[in-house]
N, C-alpha and C positions, 0 to 999 in steps of 0.2 A: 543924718537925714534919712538913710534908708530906713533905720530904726524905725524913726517915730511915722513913717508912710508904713511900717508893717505893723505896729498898733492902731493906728488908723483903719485899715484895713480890717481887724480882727473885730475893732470896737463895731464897724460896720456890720460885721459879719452875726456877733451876738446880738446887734439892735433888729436884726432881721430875724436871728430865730425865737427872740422874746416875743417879738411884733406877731410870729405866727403861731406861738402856745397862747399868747393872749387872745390870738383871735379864735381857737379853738375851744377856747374858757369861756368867752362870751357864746358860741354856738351852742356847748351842753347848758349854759346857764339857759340861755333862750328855751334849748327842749324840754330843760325842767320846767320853766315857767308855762311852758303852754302844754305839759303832760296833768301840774298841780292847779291849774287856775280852776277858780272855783270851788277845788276842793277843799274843805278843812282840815285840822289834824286828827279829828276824832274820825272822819271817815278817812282819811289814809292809816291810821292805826286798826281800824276794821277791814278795813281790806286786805292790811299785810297780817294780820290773825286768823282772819277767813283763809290764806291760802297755806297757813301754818296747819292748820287741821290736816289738809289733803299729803302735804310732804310728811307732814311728821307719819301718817299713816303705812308712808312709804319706806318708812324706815331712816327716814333722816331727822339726825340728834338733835341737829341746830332748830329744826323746825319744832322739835318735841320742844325742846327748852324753851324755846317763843311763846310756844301755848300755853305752857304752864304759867308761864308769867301774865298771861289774858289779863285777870280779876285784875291785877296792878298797873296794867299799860291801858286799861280800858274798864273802868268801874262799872258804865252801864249797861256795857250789853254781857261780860261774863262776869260780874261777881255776884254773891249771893242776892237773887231776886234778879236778875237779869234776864234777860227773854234768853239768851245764851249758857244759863247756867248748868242746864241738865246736858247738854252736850259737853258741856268742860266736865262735870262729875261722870262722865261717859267714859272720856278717854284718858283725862291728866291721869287717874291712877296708874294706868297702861305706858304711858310715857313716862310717868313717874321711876316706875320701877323700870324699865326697859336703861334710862338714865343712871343709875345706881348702880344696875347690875353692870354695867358697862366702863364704869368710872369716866363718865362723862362730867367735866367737869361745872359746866354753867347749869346743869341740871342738880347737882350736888350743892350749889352753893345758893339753889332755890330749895330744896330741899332742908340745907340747915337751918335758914333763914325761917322756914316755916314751921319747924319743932320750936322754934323759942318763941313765937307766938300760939297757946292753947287753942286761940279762936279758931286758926286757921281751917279750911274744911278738910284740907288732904291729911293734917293729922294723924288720923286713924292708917290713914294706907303707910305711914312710915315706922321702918323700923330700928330707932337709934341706933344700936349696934351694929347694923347693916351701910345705914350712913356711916360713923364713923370708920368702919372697916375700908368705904371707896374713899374718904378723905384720907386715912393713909396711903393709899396709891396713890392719890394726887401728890399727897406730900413726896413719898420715891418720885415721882415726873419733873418734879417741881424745880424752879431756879432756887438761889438760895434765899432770898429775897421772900420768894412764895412761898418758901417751908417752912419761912419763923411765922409767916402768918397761919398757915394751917397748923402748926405746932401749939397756939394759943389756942386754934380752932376744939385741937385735939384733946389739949388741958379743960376747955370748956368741958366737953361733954363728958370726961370723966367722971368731972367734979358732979355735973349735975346730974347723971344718970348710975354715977358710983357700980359702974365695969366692977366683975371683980376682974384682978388678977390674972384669970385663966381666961379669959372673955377677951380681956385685951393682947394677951400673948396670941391667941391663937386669932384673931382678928389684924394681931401685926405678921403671923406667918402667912396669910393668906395673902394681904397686900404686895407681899416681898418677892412672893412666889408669883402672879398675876405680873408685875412690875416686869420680873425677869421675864416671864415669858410671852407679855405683847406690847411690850414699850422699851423696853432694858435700849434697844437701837435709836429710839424717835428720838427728838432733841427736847430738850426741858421748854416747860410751860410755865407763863408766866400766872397763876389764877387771881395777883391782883387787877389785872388788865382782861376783864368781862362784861359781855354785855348780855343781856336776854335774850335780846334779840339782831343779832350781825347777819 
């Protein structure tokens, strides 16, 4: 008997702390709803790109990465022809490389993304060998998981850009060397698991 009055007790005990995460769920749902009503998703995607400008200026990577990705998360106001455009051709090349040089990695894998498309407009500002060189440090960060994928990444641009030999040896000493001396501690990265904008 005592037993099942001390499950009893307990079953009480969690219907009470669900009853008050539930009730804290409906509270942020509410604030969401009355922060978004009204608005649509093309202007909350302009908004959270409008303030990617000002962070990323400030040196922060995730906001770089955000804006780079503008033209794709928001066609009309920054891709080519967009009232926005000359302000993206301002500064994505600036974060562009700032992201590269840094082996940041959701900048790098906008960066790949846009060598295999010709049209792209930042083309010009990238310099495959330079990508591939921060995709090898990713791959050293990498779980194991993330390095057979950047490993394909890597055969990719071999093939297509035909490294020689000394290009890529010394493109892989540089990574290894980078790897050891400001990550060799951090804990591995997943870089299947990215978004443009977190």
């Amino acid at each position: 008997m005592a037993s099942s009055e001390r499950e009893e007790v307990y079953a009480a005990s969690d219907a009470e702390e669900l009853s008050a995460q539930l009730a804290e769920a409906e509270d942020i749902l509410e604030q969401n709803r009355a922060n978004c009503e009204g608005r649509s998703l093309s202007k909350a995607r302009e908004r959270l790109l409008d303030s990617a400008l000002p962070a990323g200026l400030g040196g922060d990577l995730a906001a770089q990465a955000c804006f780079l990705n503008a033209p794709r998360l928001d066609h009309a106001g920054y891709g080519p022809g967009g009232e926005r455009h000359n302000l993206y051709m301002t500064y994505a090349p600036r974060f562009l490389k700032n992201g590269i040089d840094r082996g940041y990695w959701p900048t790098l894998l906008f960066a790949v993304q846009a060598l295999s498309d010709p049209r792209h407009p930042l083309v010009p500002e990238l310099d495959p060998l330079r990508v591939y060189r921060a995709v090898r440090l990713t791959y050293y960060r990498s779980t194991t998981a993330g390095a057979e994928m950047l490993a394909d990444i890597l055969r990719y641009f071999q093939g297509k850009y035909r490294f020689s030999p000394n290009h890529v040896e010394q493109a892989d000493r540089w990574a290894l060397r980078a790897y050891r001396s400001r990550f060799a501690a951090a804990p591995p990265i997943d870089p299947r698991k990215v978004r443009p904008c977190e």
